[in-house]
C-alpha positions as CSV (number, residue, x, y, z in Angstrom):
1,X,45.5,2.4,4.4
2,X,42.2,3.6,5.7
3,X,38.7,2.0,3.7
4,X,38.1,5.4,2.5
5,X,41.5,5.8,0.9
6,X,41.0,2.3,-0.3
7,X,37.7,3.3,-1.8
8,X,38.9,6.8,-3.4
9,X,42.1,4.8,-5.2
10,X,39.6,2.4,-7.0
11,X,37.2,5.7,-8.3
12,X,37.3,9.4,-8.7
13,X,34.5,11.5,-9.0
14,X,32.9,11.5,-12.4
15,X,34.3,8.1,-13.0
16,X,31.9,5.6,-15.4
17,X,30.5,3.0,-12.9
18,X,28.7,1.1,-15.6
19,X,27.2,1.5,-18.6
20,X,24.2,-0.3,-20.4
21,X,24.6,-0.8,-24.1
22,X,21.5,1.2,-26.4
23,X,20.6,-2.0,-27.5
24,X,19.4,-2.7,-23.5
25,X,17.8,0.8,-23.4
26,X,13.6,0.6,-23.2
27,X,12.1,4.1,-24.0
28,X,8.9,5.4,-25.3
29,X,10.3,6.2,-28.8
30,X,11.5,2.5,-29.1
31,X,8.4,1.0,-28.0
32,X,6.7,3.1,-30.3
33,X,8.8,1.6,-33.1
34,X,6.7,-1.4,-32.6
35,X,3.6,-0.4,-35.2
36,X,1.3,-2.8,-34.1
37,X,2.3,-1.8,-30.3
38,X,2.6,2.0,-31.4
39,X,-1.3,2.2,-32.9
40,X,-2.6,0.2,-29.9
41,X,-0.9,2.9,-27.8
42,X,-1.2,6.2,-29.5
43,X,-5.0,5.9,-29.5
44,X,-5.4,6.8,-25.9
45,X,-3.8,9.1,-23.6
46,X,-1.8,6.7,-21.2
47,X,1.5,7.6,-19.5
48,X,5.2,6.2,-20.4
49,X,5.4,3.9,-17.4
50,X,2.0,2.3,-18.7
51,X,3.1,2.2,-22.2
52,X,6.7,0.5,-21.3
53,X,4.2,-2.3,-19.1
54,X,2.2,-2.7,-22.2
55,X,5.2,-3.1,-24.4
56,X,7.1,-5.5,-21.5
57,X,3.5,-7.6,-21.5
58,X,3.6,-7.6,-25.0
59,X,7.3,-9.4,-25.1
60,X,6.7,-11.6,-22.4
61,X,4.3,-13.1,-24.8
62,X,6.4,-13.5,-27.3
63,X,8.3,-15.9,-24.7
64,X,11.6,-17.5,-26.8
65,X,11.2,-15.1,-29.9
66,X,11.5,-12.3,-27.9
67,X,15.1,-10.6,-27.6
68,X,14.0,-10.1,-23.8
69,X,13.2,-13.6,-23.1
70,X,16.3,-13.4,-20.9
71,X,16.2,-11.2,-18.9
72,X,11.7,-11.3,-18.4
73,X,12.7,-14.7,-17.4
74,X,15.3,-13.5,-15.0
75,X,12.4,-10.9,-13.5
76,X,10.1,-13.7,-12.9
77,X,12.4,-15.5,-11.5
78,X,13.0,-12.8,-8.8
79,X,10.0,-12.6,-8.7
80,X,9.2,-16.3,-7.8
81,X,11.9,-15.7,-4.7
82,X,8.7,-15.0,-2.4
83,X,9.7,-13.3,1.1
84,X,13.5,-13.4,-0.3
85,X,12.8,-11.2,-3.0
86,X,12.4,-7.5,-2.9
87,X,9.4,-6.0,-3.0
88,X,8.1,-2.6,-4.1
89,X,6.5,-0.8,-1.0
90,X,4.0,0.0,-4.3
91,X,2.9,-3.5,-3.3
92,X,2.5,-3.2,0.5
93,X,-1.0,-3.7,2.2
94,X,-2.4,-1.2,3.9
95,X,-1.2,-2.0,7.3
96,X,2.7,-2.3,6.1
97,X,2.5,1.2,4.9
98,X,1.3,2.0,8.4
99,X,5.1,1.5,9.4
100,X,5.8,5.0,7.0
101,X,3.3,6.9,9.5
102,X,4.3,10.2,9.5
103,X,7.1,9.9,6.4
104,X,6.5,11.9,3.4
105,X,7.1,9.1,1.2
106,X,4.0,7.7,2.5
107,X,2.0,10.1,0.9
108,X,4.1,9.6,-2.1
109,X,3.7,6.0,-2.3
110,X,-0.4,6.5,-2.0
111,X,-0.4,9.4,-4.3
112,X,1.7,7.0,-7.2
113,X,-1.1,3.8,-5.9
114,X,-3.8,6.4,-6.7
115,X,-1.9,6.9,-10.0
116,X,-1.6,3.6,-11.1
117,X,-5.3,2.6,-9.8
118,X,-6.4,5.2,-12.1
119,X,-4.3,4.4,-15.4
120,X,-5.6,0.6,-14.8
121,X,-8.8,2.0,-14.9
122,X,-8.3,3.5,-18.2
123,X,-6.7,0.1,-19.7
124,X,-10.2,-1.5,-20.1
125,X,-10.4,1.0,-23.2
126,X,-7.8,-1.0,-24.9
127,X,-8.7,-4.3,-23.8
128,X,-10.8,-5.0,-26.8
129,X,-8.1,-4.5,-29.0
130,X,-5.9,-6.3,-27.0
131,X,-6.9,-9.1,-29.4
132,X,-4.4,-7.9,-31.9
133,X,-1.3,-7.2,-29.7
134,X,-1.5,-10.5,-27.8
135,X,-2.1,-12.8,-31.0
């Protein structure tokens, strides 16, 4: 038996590969469950990736009361791996993203750094009340 009809006795097409429970599931609409997160949030014009990093800093404060103290602690972890670990080309200095000359997700990549750069920006308008979500 060949890998291929190995492989294609184990799954058919539109088989389940995994599944993550709801209780698991970050969105928007969840975060914004949160009051004290929600009216720190809906005050400003920010976008959901910003909001779910504001909601994730928000928990990892929390540290051992949080319900995602598992699995923030597991991400830094990861995240302490160094050269092991993988990294976001997000992250990349300028002359690693050299090696995407000529790729189209190189213009991606700065177009998403401009992005983020500029949503940062816009963070220091919530910094002041940032007294009340981090307490």
């Amino acid at each position: 038996m060949s890998y291929h009809q190995f492989q294609n006795t184990l799954t058919k097409k539109g088989d389940v590969a995994f599944s993550i429970p709801n209780s698991l599931v970050v969105t928007l609409e969840r975060v914004l469950g949160n009051e004290t997160i929600a009216e720190l949030l809906t005050t400003n014009k920010f976008s959901e990736l910003a909001c779910l990093a504001l909601y994730l800093m928000y928990e990892k404060k929390q540290g051992k009361k949080s319900f995602w103290y598992p699995y923030i602690r597991e991400l830094d972890r990861q995240r302490g791996r160094g050269q092991l670990a993988v990294e976001s080309p997000l992250l990349w200095s300028e002359s690693e993203l050299e090696y995407l000359a000529g790729s189209p997700l190189k213009d991606e990549i700065l177009k998403r750094i401009e992005g983020i750069r500029k949503e940062y920006n816009e963070l220091d308008t919530v910094w002041f009340m940032s007294g009340s979500l981090f307490q």
